[in-house]
C-alpha positions as CSV (number, residue, x, y, z in Angstrom):
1,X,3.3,0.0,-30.0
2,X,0.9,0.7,-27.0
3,X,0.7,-1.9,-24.0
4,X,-2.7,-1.1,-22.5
5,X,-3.3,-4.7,-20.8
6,X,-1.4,-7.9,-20.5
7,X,-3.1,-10.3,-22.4
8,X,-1.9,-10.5,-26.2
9,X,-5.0,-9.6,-27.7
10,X,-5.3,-6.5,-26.8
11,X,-1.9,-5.7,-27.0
12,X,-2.1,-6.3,-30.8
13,X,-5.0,-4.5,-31.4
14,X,-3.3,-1.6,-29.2
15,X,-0.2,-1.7,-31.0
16,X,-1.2,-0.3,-33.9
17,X,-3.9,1.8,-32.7
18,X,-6.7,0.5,-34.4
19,X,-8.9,-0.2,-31.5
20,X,-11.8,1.0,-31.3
21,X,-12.9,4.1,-29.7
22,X,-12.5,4.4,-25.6
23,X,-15.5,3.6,-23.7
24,X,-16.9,6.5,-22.0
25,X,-16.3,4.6,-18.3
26,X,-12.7,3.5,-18.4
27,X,-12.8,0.0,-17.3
28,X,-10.2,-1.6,-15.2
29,X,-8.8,-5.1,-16.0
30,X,-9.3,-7.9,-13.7
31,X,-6.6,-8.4,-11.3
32,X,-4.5,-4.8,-13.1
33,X,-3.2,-1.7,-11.9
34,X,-3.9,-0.2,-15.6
35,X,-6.8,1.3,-16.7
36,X,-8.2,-0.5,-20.3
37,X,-8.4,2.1,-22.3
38,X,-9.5,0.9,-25.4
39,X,-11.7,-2.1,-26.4
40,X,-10.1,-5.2,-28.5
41,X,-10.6,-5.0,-32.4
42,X,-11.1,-8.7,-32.6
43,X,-11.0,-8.2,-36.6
44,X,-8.1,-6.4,-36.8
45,X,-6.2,-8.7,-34.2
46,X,-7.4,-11.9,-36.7
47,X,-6.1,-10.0,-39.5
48,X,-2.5,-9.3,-37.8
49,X,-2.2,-12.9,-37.1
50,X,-0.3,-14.9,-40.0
51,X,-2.0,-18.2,-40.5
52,X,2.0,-19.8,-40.9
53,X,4.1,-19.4,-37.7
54,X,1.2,-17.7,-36.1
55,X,3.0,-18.6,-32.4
56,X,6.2,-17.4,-33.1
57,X,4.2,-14.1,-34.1
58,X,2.5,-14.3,-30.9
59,X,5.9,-14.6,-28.8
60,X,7.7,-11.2,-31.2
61,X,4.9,-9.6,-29.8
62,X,5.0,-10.6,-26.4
63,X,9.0,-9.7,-26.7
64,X,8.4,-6.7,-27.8
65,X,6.1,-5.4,-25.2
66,X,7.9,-7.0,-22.6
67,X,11.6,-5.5,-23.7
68,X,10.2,-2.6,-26.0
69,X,7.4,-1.3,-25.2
70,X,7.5,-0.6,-21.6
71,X,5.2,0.9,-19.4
72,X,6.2,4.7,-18.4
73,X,9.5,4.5,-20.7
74,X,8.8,3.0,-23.8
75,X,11.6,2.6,-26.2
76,X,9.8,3.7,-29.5
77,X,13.7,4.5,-31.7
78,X,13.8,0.7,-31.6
79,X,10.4,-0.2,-31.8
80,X,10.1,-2.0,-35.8
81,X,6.5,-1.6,-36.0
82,X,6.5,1.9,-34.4
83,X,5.1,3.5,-38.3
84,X,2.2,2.5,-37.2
85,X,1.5,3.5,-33.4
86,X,-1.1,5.6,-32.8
87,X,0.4,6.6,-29.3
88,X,3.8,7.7,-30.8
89,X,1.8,9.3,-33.4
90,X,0.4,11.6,-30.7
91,X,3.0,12.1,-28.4
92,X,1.5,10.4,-25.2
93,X,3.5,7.0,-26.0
94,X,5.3,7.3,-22.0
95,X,1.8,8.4,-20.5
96,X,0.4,4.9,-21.2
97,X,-0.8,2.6,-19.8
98,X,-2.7,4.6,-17.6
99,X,-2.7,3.9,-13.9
100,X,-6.2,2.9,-12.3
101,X,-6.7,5.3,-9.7
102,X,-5.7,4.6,-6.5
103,X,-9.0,3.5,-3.8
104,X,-9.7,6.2,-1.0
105,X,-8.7,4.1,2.5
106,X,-11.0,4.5,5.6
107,X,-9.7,6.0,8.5
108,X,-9.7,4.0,11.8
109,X,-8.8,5.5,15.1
110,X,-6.8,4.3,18.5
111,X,-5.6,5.4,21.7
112,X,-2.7,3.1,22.5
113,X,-0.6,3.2,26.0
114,X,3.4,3.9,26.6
115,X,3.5,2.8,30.3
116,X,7.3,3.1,31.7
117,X,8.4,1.3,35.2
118,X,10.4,3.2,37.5
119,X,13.2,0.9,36.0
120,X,12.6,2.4,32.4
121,X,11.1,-1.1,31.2
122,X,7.9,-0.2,29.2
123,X,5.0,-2.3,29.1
124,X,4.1,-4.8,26.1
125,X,1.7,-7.8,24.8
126,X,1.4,-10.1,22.3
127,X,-1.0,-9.6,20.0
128,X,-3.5,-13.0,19.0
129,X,-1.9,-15.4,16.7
130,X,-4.5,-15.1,14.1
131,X,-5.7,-11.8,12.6
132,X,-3.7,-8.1,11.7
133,X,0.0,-8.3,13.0
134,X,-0.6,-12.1,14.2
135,X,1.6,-13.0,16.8
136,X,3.7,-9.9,17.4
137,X,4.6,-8.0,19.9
138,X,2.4,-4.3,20.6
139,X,1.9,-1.7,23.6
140,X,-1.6,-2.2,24.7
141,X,-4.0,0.2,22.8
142,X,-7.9,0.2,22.2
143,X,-9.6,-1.1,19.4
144,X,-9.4,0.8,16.0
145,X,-12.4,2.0,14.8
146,X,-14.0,4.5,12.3
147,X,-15.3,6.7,15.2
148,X,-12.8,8.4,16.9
149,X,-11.6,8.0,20.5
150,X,-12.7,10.6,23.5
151,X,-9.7,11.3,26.0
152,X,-12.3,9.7,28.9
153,X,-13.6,6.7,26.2
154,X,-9.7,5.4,25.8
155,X,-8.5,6.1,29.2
156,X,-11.5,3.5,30.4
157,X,-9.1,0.7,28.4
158,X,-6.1,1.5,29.7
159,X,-4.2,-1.5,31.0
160,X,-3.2,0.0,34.5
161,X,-3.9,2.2,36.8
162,X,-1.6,5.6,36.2
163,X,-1.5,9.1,35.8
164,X,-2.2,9.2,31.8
165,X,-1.2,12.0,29.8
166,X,-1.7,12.3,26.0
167,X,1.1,13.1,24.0
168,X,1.4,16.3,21.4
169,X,0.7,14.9,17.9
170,X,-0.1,11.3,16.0
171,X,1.2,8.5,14.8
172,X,-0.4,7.5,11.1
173,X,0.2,4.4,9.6
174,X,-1.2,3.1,6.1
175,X,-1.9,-0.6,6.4
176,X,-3.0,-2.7,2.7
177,X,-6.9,-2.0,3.5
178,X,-7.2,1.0,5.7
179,X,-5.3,4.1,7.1
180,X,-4.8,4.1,11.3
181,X,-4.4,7.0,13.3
182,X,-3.2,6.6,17.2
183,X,-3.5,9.0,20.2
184,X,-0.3,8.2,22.1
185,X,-0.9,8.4,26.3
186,X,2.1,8.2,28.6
187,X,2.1,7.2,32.3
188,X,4.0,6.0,34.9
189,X,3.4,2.8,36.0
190,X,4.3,0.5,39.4
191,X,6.7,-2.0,39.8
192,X,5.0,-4.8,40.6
193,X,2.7,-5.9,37.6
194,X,3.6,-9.2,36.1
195,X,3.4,-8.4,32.9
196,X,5.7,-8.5,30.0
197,X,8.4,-5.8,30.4
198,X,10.8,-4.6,27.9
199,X,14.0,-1.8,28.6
200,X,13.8,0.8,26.0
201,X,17.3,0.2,25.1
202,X,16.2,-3.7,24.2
203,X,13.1,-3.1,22.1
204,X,14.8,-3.4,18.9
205,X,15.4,-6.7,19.9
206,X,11.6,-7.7,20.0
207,X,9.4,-8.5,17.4
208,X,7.5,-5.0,16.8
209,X,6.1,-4.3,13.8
210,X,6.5,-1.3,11.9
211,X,3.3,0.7,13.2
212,X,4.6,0.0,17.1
213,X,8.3,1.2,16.2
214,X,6.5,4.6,15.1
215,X,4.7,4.8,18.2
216,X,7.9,4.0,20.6
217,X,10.0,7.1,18.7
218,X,6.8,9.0,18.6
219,X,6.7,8.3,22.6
220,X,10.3,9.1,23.4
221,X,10.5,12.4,20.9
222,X,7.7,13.4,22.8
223,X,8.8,12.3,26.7
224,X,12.4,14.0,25.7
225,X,10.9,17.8,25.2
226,X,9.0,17.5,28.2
227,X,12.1,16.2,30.2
């Protein structure tokens, strides 16, 4: 009993390992993480079929893929119609369904900015309301792009006026559609910008996301060994 794809059809024909041969591209199915492997014997699926109680068939086969014959750890010693699986037959039964490979992410690149007050408050700003991270809170950075960042290129969008210096090392961060790596520059800054200010102590009571909570322990590992 082979699940290649979630529609019935082919998990009939699959089943039993009558399909026909694998196409030389493997093709992926719409809206899967599995790799079709095989092509529908339309035929043989008709012929499986009883013409009585042919939906109660259909649901004993859906049963048994969806309690049975499970992807990665099928359960073949109570499979009653594993006689006749091709994938059992050859020992690769737990290797199937195969996994689509996973998509190569770009890169994008940053220089974002760790300013601290004399008062240890560091420097934050809400993000736009509509887009990536929508709404939440960030320390200013420069735009991401697929060409990195030259020390003199991000310094130009700093948000103040201070005595930058960029930190050892980099924070990465994988988001759904592309991989980010930041540049993390540290400076002191002046007292008297109205801006929004946040003590270190209190910044897990903002709303940072994941990506700027890398960046504040990146900063602080990094402003401790140089202390």
């Amino acid at each position: 009993m082979l699940l290649i794809r979630r529609s019935l059809s082919d998990c009939l024909a699959c089943r039993v390992g009558k399909c026909y041969p694998p196409p030389a591209t493997p093709q992926i199915a719409p809206k899967s993480k599995y790799v079709t492997t095989f092509r529908p014997n339309l035929k043989l699926e008709h012929a499986l079929t009883p013409e009585k109680r042919a939906g109660d068939f259909a649901q004993a086969m859906m049963d048994l893929g969806s309690g049975i014959c499970l992807a990665g750890k099928p359960k073949c010693l109570l499979c009653p119609i594993s006689s006749g699986c091709r994938a059992l037959a050859q020992g690769i039964a737990s290797d199937l369904p195969a996994r689509s490979p996973k998509r190569a992410r770009p890169l994008r690149h940053g220089a974002i900015f760790w300013a601290v007050r004399p008062d240890g408050s560091v420097l934050l700003r809400r993000r736009p309301e509509e887009g990536l991270l929508g709404g939440m809170m960030e320390f200013p950075s420069t735009d991401w792009r697929a060409r990195p960042w030259a020390p003199a290129e991000a310094l130009a969008s700093a948000p103040l006026s201070a005595k930058w210096t960029a930190l050892p090392g980099l924070v990465r961060h994988g988001f759904t559609h592309f991989e980010l790596e930041l540049h993390v520059f540290a400076g002191r800054a002046r007292a008297n910008r109205k801006d929004v200010w946040c003590p270190i102590e209190r910044l897990s009571e903002m709303a940072l996301p994941t990506l700027m909570k890398k960046v504040a322990n990146h900063a602080m590992a990094k402003m401790d060994r140089r202390a």
